[in-house]
ZATORDO-830339 format. One record per atom (N, C-alpha, C): x, y, z; atom name; residue in one letter; residue number from 1. Coordinates in steps of 0.2 Angstrom, whole numbers, padded with zeros to 4 digits. Example, Ala and Ser with C-alpha at 12.3 -4.5 7.8 and 13.67 -1.06 7.14 Angstrom:
<sites>
+-------+-------+-------+----+---+-----+
!     u !     v !     w !  a ! r !   k !
+-------+-------+-------+----+---+-----+
!  0066 ! -0028 !  0039 !  N ! a !   1 !
!  0062 ! -0022 !  0039 ! CA ! a !   1 !
!  0066 ! -0016 !  0039 !  C ! a !   1 !
!  0064 ! -0011 !  0035 !  N ! s !   2 !
!  0068 ! -0005 !  0036 ! CA ! s !   2 !
!  0064 !  0000 !  0039 !  C ! s !   2 !
+-------+-------+-------+----+---+-----+
</sites>
This chain:
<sites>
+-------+-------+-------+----+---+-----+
!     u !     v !     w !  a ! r !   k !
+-------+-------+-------+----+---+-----+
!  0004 ! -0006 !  0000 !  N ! x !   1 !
!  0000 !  0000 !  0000 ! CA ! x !   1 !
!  0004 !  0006 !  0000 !  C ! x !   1 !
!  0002 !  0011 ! -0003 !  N ! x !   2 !
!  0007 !  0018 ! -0006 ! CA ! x !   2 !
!  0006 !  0024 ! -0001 !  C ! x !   2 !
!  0009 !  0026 !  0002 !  N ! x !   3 !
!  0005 !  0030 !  0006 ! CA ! x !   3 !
! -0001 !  0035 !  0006 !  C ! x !   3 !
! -0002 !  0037 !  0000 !  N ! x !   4 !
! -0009 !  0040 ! -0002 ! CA ! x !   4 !
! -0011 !  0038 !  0000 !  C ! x !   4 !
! -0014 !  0030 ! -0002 !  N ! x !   5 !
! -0018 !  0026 ! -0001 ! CA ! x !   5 !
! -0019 !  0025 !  0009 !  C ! x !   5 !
! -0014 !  0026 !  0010 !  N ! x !   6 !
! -0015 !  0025 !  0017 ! CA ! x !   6 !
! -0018 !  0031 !  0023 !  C ! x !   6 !
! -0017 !  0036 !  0021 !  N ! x !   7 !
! -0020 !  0041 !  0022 ! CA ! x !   7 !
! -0028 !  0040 !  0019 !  C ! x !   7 !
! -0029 !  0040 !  0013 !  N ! x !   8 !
! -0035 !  0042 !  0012 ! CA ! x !   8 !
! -0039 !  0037 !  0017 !  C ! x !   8 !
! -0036 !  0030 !  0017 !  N ! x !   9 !
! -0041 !  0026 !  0021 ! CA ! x !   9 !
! -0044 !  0027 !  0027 !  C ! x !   9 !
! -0037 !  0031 !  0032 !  N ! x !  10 !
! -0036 !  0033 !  0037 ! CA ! x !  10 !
! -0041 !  0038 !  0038 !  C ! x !  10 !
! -0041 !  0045 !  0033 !  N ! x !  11 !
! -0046 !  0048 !  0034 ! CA ! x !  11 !
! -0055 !  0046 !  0031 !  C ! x !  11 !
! -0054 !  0041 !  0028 !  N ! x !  12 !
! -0060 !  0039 !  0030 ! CA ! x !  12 !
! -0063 !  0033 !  0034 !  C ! x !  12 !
! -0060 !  0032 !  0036 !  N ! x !  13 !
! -0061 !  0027 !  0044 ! CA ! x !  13 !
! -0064 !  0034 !  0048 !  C ! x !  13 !
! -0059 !  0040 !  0052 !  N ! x !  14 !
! -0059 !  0044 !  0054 ! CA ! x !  14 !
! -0067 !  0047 !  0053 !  C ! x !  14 !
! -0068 !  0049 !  0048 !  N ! x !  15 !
! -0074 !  0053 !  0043 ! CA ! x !  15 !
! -0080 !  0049 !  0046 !  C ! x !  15 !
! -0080 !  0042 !  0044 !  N ! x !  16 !
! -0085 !  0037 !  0047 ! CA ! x !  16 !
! -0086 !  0036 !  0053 !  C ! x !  16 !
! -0080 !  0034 !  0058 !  N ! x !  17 !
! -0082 !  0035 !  0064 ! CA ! x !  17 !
! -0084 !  0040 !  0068 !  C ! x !  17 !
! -0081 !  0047 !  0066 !  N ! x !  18 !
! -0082 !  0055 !  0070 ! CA ! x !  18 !
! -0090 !  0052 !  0070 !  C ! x !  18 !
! -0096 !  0050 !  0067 !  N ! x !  19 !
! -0104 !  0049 !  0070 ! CA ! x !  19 !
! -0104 !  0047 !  0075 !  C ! x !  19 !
! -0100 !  0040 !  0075 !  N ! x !  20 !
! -0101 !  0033 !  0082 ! CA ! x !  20 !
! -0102 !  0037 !  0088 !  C ! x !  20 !
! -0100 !  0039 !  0091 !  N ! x !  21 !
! -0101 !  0043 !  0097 ! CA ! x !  21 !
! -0108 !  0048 !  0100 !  C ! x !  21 !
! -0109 !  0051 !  0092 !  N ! x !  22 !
! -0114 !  0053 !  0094 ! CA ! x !  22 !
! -0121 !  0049 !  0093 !  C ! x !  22 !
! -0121 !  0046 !  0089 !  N ! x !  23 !
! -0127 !  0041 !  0089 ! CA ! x !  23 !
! -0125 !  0036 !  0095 !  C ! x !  23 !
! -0121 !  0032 !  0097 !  N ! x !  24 !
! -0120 !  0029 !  0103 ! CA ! x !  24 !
! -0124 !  0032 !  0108 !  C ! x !  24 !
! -0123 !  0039 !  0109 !  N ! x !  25 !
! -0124 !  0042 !  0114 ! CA ! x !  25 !
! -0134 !  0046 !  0116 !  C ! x !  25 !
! -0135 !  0044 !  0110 !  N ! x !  26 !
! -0142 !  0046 !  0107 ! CA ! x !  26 !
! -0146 !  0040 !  0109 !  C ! x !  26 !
! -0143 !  0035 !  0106 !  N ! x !  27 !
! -0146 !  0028 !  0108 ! CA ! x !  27 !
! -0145 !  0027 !  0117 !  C ! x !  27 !
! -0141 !  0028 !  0118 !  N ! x !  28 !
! -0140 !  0028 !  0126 ! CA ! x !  28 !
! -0145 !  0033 !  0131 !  C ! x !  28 !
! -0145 !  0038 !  0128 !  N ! x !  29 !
! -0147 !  0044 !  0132 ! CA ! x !  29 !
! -0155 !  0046 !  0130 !  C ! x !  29 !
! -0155 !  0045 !  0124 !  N ! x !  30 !
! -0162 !  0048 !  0121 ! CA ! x !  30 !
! -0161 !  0057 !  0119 !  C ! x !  30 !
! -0156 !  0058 !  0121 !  N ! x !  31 !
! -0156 !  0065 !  0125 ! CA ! x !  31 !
! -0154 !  0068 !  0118 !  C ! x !  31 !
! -0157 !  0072 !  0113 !  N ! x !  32 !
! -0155 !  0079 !  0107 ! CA ! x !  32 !
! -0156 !  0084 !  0107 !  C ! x !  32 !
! -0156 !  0086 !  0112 !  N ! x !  33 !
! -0157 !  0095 !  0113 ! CA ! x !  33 !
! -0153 !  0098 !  0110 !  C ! x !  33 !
! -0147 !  0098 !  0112 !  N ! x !  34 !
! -0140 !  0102 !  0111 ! CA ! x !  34 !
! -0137 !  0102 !  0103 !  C ! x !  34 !
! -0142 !  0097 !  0101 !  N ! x !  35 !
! -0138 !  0095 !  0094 ! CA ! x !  35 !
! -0142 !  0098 !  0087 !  C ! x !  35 !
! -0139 !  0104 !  0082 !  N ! x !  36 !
! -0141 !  0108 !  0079 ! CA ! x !  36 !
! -0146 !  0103 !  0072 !  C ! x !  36 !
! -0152 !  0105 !  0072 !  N ! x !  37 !
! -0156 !  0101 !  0066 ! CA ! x !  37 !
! -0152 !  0103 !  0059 !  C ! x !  37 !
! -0150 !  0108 !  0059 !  N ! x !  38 !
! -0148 !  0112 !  0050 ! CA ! x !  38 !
! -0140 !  0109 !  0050 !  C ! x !  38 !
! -0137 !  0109 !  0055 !  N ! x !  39 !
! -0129 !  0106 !  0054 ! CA ! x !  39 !
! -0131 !  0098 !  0050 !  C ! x !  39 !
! -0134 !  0094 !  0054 !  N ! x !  40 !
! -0133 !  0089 !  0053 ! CA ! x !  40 !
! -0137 !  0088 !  0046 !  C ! x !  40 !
! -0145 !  0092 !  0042 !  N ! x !  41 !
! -0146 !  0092 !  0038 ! CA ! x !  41 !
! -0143 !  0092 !  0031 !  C ! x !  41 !
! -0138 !  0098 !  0034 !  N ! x !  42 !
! -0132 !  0099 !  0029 ! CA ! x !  42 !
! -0128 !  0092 !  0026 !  C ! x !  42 !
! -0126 !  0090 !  0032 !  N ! x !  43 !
! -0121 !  0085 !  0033 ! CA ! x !  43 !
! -0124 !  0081 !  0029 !  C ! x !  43 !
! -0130 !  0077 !  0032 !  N ! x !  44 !
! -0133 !  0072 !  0027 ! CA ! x !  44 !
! -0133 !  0074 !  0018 !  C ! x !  44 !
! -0136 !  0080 !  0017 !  N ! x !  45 !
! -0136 !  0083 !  0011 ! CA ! x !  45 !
! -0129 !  0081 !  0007 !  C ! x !  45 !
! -0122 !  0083 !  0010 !  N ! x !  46 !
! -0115 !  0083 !  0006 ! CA ! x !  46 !
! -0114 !  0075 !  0005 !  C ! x !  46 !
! -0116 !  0070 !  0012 !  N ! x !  47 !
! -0114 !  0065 !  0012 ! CA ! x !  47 !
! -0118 !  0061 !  0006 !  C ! x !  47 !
! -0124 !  0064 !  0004 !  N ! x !  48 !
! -0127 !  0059 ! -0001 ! CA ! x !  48 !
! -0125 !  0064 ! -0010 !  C ! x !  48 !
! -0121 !  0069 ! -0008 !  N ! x !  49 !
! -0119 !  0071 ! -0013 ! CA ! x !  49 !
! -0112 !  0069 ! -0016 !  C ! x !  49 !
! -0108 !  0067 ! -0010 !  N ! x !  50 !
! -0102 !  0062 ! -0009 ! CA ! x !  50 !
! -0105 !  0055 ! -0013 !  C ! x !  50 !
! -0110 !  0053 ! -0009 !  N ! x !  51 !
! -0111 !  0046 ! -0013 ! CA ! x !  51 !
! -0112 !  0045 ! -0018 !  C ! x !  51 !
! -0116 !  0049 ! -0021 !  N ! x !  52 !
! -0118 !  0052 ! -0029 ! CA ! x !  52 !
! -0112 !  0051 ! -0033 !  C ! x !  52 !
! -0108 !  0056 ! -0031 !  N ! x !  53 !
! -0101 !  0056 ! -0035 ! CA ! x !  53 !
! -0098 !  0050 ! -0036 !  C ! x !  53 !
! -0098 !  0046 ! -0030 !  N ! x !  54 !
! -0094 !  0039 ! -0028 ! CA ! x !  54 !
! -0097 !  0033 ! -0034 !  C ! x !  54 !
! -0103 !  0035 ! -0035 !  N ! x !  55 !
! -0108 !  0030 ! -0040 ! CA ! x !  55 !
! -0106 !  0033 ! -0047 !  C ! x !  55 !
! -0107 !  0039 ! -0048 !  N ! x !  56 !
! -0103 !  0042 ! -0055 ! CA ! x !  56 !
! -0095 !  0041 ! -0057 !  C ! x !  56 !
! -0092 !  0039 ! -0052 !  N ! x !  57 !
! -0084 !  0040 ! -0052 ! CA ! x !  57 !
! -0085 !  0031 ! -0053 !  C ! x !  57 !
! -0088 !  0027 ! -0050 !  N ! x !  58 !
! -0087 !  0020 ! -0049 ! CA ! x !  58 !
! -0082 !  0019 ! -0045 !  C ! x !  58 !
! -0081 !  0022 ! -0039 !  N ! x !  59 !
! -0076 !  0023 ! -0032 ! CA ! x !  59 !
! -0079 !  0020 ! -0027 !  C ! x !  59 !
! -0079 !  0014 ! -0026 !  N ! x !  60 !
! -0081 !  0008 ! -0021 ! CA ! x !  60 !
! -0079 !  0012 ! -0013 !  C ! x !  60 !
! -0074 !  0016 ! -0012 !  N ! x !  61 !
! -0073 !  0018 ! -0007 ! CA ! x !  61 !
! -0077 !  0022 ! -0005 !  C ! x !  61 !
! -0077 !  0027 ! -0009 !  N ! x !  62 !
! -0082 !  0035 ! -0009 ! CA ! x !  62 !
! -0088 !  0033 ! -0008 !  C ! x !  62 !
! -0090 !  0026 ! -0011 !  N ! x !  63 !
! -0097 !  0025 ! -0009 ! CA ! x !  63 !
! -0099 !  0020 ! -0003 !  C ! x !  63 !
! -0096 !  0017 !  0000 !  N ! x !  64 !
! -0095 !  0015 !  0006 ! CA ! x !  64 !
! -0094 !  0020 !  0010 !  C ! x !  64 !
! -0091 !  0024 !  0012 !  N ! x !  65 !
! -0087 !  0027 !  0019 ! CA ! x !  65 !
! -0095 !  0032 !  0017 !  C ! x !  65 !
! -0095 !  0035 !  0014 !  N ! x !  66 !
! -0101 !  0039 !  0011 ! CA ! x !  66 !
! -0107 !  0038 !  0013 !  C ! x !  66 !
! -0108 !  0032 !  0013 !  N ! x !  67 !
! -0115 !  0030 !  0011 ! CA ! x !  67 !
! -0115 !  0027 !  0020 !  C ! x !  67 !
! -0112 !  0026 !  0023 !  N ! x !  68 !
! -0114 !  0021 !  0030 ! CA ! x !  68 !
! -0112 !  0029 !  0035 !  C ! x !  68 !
! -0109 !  0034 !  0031 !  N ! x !  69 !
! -0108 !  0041 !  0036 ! CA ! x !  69 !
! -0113 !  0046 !  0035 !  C ! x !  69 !
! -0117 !  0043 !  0030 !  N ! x !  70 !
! -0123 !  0046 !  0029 ! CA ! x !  70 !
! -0127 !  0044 !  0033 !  C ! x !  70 !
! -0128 !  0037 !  0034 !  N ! x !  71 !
! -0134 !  0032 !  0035 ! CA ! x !  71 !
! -0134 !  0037 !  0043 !  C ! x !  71 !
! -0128 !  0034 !  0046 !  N ! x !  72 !
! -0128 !  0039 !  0053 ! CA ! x !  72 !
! -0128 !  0045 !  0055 !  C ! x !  72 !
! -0127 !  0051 !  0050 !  N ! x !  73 !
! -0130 !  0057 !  0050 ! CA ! x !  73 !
! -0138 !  0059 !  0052 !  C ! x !  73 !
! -0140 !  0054 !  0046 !  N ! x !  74 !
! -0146 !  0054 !  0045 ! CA ! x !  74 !
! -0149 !  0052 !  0051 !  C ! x !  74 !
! -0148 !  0045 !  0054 !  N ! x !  75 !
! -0151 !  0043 !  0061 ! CA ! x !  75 !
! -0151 !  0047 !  0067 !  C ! x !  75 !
! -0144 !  0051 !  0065 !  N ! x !  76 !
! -0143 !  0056 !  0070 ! CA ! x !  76 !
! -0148 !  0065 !  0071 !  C ! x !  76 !
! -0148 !  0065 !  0064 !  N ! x !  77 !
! -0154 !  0071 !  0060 ! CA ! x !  77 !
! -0160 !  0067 !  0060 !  C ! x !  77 !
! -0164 !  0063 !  0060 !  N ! x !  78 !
! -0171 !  0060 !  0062 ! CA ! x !  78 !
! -0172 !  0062 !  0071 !  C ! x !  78 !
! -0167 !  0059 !  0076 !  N ! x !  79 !
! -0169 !  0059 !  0082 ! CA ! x !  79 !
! -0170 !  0064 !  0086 !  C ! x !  79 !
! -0165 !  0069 !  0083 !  N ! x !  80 !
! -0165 !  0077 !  0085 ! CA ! x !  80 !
! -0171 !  0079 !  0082 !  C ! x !  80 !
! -0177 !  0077 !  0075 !  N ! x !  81 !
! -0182 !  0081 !  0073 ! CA ! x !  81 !
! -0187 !  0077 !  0076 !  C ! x !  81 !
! -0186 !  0070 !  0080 !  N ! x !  82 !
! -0193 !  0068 !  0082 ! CA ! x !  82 !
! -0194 !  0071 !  0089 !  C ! x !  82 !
! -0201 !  0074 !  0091 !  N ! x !  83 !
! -0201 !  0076 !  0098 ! CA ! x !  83 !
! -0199 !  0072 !  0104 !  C ! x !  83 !
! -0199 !  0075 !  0108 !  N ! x !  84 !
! -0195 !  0073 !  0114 ! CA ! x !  84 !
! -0199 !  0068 !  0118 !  C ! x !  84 !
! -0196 !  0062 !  0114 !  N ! x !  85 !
! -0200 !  0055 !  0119 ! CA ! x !  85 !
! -0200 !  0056 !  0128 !  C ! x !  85 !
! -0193 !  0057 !  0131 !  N ! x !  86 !
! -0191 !  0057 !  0137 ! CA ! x !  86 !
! -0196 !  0062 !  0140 !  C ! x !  86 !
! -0197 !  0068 !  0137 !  N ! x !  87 !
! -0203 !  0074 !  0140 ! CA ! x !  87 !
! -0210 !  0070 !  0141 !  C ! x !  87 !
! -0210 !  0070 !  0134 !  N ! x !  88 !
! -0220 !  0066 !  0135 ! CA ! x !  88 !
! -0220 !  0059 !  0138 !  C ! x !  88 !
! -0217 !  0058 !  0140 !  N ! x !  89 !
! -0215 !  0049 !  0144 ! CA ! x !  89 !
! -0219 !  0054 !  0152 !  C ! x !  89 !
! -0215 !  0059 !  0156 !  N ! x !  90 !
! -0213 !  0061 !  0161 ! CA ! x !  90 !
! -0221 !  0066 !  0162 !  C ! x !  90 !
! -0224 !  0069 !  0155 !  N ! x !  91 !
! -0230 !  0072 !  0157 ! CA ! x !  91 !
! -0233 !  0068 !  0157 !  C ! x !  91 !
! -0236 !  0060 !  0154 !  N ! x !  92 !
! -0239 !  0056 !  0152 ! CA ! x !  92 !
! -0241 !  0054 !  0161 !  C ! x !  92 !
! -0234 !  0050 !  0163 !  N ! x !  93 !
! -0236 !  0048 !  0171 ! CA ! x !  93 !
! -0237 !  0054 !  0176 !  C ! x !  93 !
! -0235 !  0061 !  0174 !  N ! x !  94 !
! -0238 !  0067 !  0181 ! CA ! x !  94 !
! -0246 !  0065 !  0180 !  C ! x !  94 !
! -0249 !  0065 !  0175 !  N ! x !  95 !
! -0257 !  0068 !  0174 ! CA ! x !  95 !
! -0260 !  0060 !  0178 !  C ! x !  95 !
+-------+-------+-------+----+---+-----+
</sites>
């Protein structure tokens, strides 16, 4: 392997996982307040413009690191838009 090649890899492992933590911790906590809806819109948006390209180019890479870094933006941008299960859970049992 040429060193290119290892950096890019490197910076797409990186790329892919910088999500894991944040969905980990979504799945854990329930908890999205703090997490901006238009950031990670965005983000989905370029990731599936990435994959686009990846499918145009015929770049197995670009569309794999793309496409599973999307899937998890995306998961991450759905749970920050759905309302707050943890609130209505908590008004549900006051009343």
């Amino acid at each position: 392997m040429d060193v290119t090649t290892i950096i890019g890899s490197a910076a797409a492992l990186c790329s892919t996982c910088s999500f894991v933590p944040q969905a980990w911790k979504i799945i854990q906590s329930g908890e999205t307040k703090d997490i901006s809806a238009p950031t990670y819109a965005l983000t989905v948006v370029g990731f599936c413009l990435w994959f686009t390209y990846g499918i145009l180019q015929s770049d197995w890479p670009l569309m794999v690191t793309n496409g599973i870094s999307g899937l998890l933006a995306a998961f991450i941008l759905v749970m920050t838009l759905l309302p707050d299960r943890k609130g209505a859970t908590k008004k549900a049992k006051s009343k």
